[in-house]
N, CA, C and O atoms as a Tripos MOL2 file, in Angstrom:
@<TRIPOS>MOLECULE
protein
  228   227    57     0     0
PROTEIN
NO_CHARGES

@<TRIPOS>ATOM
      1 N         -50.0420  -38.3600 -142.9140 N.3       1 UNK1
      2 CA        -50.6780  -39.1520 -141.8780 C.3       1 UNK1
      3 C         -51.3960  -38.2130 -140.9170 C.2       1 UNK1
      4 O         -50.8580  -37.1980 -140.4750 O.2       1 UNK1
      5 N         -52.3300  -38.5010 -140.6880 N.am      2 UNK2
      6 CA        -53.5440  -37.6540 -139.5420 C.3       2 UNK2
      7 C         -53.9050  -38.3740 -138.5140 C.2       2 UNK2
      8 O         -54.7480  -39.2660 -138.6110 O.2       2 UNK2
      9 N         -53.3730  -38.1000 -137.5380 N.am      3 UNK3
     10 CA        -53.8620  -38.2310 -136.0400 C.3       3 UNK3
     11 C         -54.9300  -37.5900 -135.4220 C.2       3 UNK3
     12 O         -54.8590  -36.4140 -135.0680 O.2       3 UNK3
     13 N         -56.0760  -38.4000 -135.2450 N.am      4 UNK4
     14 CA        -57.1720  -37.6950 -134.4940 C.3       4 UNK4
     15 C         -56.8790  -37.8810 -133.2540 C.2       4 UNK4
     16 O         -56.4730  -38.8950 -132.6850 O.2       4 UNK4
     17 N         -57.2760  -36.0650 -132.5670 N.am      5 UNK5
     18 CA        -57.2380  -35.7510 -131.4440 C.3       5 UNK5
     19 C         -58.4500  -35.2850 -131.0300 C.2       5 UNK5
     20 O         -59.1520  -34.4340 -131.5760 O.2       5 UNK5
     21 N         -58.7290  -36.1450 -129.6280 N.am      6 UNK6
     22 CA        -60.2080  -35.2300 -129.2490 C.3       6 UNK6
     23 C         -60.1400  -33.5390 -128.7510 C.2       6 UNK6
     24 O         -59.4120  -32.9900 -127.9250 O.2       6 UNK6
     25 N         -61.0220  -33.1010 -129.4680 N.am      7 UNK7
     26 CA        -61.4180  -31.8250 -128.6170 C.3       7 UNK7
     27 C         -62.0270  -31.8020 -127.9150 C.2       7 UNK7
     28 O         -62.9000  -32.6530 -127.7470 O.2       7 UNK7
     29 N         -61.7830  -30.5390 -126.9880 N.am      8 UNK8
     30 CA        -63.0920  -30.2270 -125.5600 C.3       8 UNK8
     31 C         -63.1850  -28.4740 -126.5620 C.2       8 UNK8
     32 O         -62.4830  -27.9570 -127.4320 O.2       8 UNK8
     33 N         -64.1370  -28.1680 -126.0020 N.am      9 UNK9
     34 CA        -64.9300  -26.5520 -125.6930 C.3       9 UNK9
     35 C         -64.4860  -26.3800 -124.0870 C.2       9 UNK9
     36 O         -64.6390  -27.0410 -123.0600 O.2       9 UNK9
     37 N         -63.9670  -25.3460 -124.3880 N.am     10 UNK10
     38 CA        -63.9350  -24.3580 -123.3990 C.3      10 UNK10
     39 C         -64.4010  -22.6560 -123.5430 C.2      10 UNK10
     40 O         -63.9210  -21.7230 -124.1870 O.2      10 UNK10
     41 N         -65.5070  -22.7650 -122.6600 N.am     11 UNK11
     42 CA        -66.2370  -21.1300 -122.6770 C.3      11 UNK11
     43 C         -65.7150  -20.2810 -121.5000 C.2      11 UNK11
     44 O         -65.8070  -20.5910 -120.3130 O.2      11 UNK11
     45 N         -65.2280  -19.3110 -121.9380 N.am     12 UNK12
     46 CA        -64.9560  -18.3650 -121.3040 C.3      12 UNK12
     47 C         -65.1350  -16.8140 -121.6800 C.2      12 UNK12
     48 O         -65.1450  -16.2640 -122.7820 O.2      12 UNK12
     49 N         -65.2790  -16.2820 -120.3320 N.am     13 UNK13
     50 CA        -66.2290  -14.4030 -120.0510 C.3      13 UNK13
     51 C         -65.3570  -13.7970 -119.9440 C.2      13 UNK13
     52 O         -64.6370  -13.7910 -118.9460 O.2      13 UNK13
     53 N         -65.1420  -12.8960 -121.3060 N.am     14 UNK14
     54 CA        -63.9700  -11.9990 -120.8190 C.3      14 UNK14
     55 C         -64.5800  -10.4020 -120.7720 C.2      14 UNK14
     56 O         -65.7910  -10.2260 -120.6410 O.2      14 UNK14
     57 N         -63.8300   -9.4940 -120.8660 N.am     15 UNK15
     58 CA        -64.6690   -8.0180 -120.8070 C.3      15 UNK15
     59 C         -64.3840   -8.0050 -122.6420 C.2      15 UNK15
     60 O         -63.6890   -8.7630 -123.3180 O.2      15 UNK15
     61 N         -65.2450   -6.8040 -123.0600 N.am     16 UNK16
     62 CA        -65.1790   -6.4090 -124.2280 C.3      16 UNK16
     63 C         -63.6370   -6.5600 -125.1920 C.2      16 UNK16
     64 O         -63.0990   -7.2140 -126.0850 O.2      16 UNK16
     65 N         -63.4620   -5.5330 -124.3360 N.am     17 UNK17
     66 CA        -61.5530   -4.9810 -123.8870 C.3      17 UNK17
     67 C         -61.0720   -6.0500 -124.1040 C.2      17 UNK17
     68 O         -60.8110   -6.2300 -125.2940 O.2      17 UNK17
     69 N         -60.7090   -7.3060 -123.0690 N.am     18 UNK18
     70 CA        -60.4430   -8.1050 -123.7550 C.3      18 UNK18
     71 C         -60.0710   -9.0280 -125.0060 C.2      18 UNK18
     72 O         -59.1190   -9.5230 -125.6080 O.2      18 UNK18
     73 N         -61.6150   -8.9130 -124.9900 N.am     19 UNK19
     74 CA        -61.9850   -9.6660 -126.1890 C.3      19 UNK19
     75 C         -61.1050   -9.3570 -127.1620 C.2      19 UNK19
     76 O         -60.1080   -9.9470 -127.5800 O.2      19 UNK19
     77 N         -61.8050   -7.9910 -127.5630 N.am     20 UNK20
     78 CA        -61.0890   -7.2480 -129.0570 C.3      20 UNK20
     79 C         -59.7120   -7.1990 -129.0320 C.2      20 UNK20
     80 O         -59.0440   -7.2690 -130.0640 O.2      20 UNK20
     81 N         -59.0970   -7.0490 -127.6040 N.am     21 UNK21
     82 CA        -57.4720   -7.3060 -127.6730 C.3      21 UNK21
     83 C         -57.2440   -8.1190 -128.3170 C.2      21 UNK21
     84 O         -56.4370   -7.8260 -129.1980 O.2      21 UNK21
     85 N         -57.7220   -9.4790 -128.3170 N.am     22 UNK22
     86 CA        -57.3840  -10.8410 -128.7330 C.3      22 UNK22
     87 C         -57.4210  -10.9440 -130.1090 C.2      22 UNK22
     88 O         -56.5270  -11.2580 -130.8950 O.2      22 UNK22
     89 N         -58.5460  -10.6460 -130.2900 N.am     23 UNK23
     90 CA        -58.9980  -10.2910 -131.6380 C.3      23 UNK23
     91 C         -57.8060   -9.4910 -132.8190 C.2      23 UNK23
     92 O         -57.4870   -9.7690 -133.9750 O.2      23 UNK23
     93 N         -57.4240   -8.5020 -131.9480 N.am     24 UNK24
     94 CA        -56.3840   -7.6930 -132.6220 C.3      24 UNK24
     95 C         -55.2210   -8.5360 -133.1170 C.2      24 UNK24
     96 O         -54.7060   -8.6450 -134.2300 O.2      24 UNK24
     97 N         -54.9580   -9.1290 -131.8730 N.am     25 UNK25
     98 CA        -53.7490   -9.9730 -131.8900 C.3      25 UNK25
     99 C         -53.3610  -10.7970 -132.7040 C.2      25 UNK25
    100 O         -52.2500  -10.8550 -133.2310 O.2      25 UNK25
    101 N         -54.7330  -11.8420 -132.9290 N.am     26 UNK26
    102 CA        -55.3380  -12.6990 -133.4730 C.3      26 UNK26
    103 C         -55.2800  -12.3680 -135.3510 C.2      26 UNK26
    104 O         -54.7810  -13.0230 -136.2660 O.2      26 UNK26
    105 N         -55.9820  -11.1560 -135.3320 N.am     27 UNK27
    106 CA        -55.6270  -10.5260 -136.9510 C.3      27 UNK27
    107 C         -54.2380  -10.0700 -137.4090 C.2      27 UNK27
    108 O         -53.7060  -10.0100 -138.5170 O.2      27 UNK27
    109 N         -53.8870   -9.8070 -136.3190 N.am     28 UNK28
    110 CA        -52.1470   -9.3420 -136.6730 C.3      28 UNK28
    111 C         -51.3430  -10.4430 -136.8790 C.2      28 UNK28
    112 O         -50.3480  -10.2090 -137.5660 O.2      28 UNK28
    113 N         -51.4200  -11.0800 -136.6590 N.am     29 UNK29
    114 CA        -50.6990  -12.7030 -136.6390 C.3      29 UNK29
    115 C         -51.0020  -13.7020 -137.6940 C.2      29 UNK29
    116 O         -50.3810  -14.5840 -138.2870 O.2      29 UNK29
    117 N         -52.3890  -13.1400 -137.6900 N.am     30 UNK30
    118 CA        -52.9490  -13.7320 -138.8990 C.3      30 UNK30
    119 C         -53.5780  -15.2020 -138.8260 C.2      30 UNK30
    120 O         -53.9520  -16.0110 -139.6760 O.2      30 UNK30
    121 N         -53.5250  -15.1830 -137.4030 N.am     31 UNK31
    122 CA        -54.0710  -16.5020 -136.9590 C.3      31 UNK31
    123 C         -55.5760  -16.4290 -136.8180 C.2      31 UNK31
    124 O         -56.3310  -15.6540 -137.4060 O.2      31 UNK31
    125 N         -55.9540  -17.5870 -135.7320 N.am     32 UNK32
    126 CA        -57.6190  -17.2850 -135.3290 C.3      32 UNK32
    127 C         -57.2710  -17.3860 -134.0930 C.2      32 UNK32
    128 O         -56.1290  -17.7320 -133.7910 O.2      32 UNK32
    129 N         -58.3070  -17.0660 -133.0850 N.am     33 UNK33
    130 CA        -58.6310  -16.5050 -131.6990 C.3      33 UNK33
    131 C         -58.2300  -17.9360 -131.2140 C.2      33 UNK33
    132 O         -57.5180  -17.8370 -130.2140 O.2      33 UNK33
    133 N         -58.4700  -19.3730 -131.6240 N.am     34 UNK34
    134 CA        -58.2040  -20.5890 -130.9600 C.3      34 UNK34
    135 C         -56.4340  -20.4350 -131.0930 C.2      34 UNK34
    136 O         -55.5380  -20.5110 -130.2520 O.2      34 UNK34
    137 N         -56.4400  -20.2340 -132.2820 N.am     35 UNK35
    138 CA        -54.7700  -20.5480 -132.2770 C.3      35 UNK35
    139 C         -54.1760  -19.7720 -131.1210 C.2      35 UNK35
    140 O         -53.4640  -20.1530 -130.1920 O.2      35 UNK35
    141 N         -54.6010  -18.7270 -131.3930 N.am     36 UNK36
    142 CA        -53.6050  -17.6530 -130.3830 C.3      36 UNK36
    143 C         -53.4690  -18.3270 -128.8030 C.2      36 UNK36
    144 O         -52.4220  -18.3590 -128.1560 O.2      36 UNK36
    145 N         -54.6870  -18.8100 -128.3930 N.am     37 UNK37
    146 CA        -55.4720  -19.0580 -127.4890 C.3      37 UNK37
    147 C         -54.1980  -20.8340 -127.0610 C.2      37 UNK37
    148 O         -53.6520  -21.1120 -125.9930 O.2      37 UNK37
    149 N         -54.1780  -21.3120 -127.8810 N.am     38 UNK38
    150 CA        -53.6510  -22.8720 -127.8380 C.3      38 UNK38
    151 C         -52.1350  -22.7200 -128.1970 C.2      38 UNK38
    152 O         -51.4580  -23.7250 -128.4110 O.2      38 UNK38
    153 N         -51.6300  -21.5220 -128.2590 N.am     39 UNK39
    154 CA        -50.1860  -21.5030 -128.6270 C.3      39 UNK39
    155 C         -49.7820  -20.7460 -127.1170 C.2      39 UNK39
    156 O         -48.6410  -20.8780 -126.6730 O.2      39 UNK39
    157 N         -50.6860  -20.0510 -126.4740 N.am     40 UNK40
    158 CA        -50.4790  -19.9370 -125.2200 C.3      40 UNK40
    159 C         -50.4650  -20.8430 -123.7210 C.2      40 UNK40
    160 O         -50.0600  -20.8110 -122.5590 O.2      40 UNK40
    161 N         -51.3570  -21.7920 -124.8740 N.am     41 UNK41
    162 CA        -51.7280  -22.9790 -123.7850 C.3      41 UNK41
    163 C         -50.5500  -23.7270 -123.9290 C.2      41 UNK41
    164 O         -49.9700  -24.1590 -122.9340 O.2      41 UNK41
    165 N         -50.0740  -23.9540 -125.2440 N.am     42 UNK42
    166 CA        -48.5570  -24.9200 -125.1250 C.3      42 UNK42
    167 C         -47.2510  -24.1310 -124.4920 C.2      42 UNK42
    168 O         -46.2020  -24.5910 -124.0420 O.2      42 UNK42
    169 N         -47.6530  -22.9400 -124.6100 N.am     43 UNK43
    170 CA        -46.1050  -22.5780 -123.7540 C.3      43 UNK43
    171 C         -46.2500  -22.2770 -122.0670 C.2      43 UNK43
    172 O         -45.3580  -21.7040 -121.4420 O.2      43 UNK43
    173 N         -47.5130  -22.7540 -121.4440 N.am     44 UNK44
    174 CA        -47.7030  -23.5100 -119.8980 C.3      44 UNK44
    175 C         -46.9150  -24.1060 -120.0380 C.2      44 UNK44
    176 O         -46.5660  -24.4630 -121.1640 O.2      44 UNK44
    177 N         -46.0660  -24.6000 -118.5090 N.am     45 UNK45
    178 CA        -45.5220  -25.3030 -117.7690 C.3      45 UNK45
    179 C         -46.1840  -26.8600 -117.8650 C.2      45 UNK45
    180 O         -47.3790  -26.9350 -117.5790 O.2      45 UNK45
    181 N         -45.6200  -27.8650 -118.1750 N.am     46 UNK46
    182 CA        -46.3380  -28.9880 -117.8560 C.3      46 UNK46
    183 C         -46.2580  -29.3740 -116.4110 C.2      46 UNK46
    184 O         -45.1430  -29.7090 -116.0100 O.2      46 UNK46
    185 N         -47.4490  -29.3840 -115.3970 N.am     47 UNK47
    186 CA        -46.7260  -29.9960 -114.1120 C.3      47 UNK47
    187 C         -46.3880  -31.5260 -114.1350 C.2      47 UNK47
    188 O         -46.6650  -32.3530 -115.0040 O.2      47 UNK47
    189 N         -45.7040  -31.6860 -112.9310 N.am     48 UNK48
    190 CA        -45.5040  -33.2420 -112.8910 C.3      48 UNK48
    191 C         -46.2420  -33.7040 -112.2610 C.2      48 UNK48
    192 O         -46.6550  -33.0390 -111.3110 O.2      48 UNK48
    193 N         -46.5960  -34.6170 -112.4070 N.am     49 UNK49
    194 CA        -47.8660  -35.5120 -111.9740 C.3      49 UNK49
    195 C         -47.1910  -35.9600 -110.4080 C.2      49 UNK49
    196 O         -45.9700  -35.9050 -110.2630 O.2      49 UNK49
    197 N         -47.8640  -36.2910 -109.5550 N.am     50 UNK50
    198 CA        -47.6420  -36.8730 -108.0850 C.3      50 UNK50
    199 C         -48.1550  -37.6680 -107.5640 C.2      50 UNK50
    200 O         -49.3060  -37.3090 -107.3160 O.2      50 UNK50
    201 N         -48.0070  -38.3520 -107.3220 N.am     51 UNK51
    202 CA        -48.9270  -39.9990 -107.0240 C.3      51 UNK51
    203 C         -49.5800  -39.9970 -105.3510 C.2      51 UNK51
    204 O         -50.5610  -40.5280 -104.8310 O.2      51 UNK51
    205 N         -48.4360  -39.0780 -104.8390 N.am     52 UNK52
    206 CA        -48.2130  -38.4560 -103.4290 C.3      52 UNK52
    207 C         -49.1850  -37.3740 -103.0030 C.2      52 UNK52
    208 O         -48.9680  -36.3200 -103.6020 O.2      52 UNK52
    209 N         -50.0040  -37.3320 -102.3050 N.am     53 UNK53
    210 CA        -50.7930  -35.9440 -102.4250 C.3      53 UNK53
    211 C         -50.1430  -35.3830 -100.9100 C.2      53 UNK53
    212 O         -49.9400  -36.0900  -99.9220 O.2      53 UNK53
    213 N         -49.8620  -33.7800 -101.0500 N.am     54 UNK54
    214 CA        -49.5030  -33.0040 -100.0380 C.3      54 UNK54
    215 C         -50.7410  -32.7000  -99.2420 C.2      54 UNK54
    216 O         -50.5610  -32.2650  -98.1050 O.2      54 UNK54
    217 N         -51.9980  -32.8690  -99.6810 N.am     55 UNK55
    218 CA        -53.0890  -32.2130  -98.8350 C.3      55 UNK55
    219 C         -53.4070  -32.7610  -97.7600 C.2      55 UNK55
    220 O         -53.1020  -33.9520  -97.7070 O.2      55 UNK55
    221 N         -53.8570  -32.3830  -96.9660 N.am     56 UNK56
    222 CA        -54.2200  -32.8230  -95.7410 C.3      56 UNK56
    223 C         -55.8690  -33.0390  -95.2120 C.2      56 UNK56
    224 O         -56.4760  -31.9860  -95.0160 O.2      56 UNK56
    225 N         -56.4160  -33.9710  -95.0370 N.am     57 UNK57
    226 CA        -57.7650  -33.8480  -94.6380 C.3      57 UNK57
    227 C         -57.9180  -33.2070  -93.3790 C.2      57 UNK57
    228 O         -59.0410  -33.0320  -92.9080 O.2      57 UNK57
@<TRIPOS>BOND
     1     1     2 1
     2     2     3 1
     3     3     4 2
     4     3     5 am
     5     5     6 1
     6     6     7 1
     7     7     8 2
     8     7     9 am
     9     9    10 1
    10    10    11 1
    11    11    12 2
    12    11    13 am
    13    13    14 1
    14    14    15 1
    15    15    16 2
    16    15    17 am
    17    17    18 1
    18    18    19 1
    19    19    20 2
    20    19    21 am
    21    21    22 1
    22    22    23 1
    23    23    24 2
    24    23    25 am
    25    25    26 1
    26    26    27 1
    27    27    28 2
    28    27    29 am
    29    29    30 1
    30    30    31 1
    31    31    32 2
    32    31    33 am
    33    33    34 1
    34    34    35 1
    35    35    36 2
    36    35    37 am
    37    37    38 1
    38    38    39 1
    39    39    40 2
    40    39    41 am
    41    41    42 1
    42    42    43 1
    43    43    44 2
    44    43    45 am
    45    45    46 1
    46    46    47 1
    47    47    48 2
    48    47    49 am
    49    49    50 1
    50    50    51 1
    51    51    52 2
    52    51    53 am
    53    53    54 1
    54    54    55 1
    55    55    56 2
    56    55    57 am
    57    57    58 1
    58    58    59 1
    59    59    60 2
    60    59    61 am
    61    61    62 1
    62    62    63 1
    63    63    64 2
    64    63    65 am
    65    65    66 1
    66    66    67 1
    67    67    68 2
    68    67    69 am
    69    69    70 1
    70    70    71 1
    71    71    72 2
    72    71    73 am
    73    73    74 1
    74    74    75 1
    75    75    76 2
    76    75    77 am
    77    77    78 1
    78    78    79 1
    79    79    80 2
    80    79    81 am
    81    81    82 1
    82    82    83 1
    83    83    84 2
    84    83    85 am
    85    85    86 1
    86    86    87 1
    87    87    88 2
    88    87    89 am
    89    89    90 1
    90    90    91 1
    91    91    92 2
    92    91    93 am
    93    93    94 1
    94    94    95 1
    95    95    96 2
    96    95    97 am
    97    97    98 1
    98    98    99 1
    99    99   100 2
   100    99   101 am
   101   101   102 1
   102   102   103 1
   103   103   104 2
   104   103   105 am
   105   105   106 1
   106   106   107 1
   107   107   108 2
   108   107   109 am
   109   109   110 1
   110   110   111 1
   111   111   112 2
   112   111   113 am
   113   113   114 1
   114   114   115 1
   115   115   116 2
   116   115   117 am
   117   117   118 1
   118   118   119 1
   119   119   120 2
   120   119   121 am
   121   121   122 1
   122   122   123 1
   123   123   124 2
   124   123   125 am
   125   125   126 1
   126   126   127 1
   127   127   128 2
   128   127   129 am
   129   129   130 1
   130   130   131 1
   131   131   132 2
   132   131   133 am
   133   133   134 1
   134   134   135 1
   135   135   136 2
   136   135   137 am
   137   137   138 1
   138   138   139 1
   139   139   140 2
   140   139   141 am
   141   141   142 1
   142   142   143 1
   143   143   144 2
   144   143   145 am
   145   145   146 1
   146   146   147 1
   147   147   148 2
   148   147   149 am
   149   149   150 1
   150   150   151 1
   151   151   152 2
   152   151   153 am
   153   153   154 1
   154   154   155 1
   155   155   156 2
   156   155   157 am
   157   157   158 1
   158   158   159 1
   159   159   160 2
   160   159   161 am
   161   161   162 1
   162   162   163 1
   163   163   164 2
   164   163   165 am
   165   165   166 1
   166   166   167 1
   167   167   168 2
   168   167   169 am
   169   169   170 1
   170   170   171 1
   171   171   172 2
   172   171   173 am
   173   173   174 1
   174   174   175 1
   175   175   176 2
   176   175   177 am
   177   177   178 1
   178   178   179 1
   179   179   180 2
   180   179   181 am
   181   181   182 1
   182   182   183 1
   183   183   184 2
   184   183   185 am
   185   185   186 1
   186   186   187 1
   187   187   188 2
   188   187   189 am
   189   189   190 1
   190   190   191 1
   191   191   192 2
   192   191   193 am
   193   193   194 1
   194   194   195 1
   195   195   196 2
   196   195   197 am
   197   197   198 1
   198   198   199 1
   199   199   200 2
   200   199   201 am
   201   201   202 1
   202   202   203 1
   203   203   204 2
   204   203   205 am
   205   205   206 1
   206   206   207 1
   207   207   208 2
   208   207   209 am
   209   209   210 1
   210   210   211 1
   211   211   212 2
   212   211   213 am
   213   213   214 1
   214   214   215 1
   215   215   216 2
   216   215   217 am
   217   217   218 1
   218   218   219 1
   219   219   220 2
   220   219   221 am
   221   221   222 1
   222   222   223 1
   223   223   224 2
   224   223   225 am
   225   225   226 1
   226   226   227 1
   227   227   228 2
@<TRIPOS>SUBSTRUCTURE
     1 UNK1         2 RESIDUE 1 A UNK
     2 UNK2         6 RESIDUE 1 A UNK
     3 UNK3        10 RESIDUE 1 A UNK
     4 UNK4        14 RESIDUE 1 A UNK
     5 UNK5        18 RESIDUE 1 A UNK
     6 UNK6        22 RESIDUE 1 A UNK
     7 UNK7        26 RESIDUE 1 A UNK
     8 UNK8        30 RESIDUE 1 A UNK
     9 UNK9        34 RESIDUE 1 A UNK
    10 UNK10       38 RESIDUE 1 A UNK
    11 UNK11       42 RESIDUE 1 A UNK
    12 UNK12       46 RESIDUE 1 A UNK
    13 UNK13       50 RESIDUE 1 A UNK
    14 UNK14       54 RESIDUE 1 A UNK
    15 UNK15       58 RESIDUE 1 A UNK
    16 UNK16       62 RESIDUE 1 A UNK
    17 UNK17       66 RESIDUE 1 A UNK
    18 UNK18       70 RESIDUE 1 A UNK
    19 UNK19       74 RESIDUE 1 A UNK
    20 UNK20       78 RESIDUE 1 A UNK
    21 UNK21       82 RESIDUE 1 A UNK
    22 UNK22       86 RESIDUE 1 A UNK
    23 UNK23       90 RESIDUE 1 A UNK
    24 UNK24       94 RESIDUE 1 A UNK
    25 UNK25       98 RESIDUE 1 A UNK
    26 UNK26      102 RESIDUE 1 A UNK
    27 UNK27      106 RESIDUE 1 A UNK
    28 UNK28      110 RESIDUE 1 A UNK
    29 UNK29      114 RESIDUE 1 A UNK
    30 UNK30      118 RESIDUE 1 A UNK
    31 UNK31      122 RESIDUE 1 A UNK
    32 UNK32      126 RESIDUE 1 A UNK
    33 UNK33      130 RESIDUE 1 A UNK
    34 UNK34      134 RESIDUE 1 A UNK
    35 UNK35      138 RESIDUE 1 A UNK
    36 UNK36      142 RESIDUE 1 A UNK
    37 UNK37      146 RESIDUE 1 A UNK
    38 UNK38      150 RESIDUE 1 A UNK
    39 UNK39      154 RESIDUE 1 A UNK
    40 UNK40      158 RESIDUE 1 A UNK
    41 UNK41      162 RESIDUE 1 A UNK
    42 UNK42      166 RESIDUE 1 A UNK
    43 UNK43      170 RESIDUE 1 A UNK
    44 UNK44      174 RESIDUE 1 A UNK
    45 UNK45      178 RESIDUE 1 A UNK
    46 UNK46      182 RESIDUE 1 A UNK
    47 UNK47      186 RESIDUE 1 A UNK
    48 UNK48      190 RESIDUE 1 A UNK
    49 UNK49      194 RESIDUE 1 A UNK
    50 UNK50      198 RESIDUE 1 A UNK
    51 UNK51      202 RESIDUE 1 A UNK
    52 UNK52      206 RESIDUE 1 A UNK
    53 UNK53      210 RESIDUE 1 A UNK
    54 UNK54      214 RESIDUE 1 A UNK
    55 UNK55      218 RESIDUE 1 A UNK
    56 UNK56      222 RESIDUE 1 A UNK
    57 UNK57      226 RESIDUE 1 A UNK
């Protein structure tokens, strides 16, 4: 069974350095640059949502 999920693009500027870090990482793992990229994004914190806002005008 396949669940479609929408994607977004997200662009982002990193330095060279960077980059190729990722890259490294990315080949060592044997993954691709998204995976690495979205396996970092799932181990974020989910916040909790607040209905309440603390800000102040």
């Amino acid at each position: 069974m396949y669940i479609y999920m929408e994607k977004k693009d997200i662009h982002v500027r990193v330095s060279k350095r960077r980059y190729d870090k990722l890259r490294l990482v990315a080949q060592a793992k044997e993954k691709t640059i998204t995976q690495i990229i979205e396996d970092y994004i799932d181990r974020l914190p989910t916040p909790e949502i607040d209905n309440h806002s603390d800000t102040h005008s």
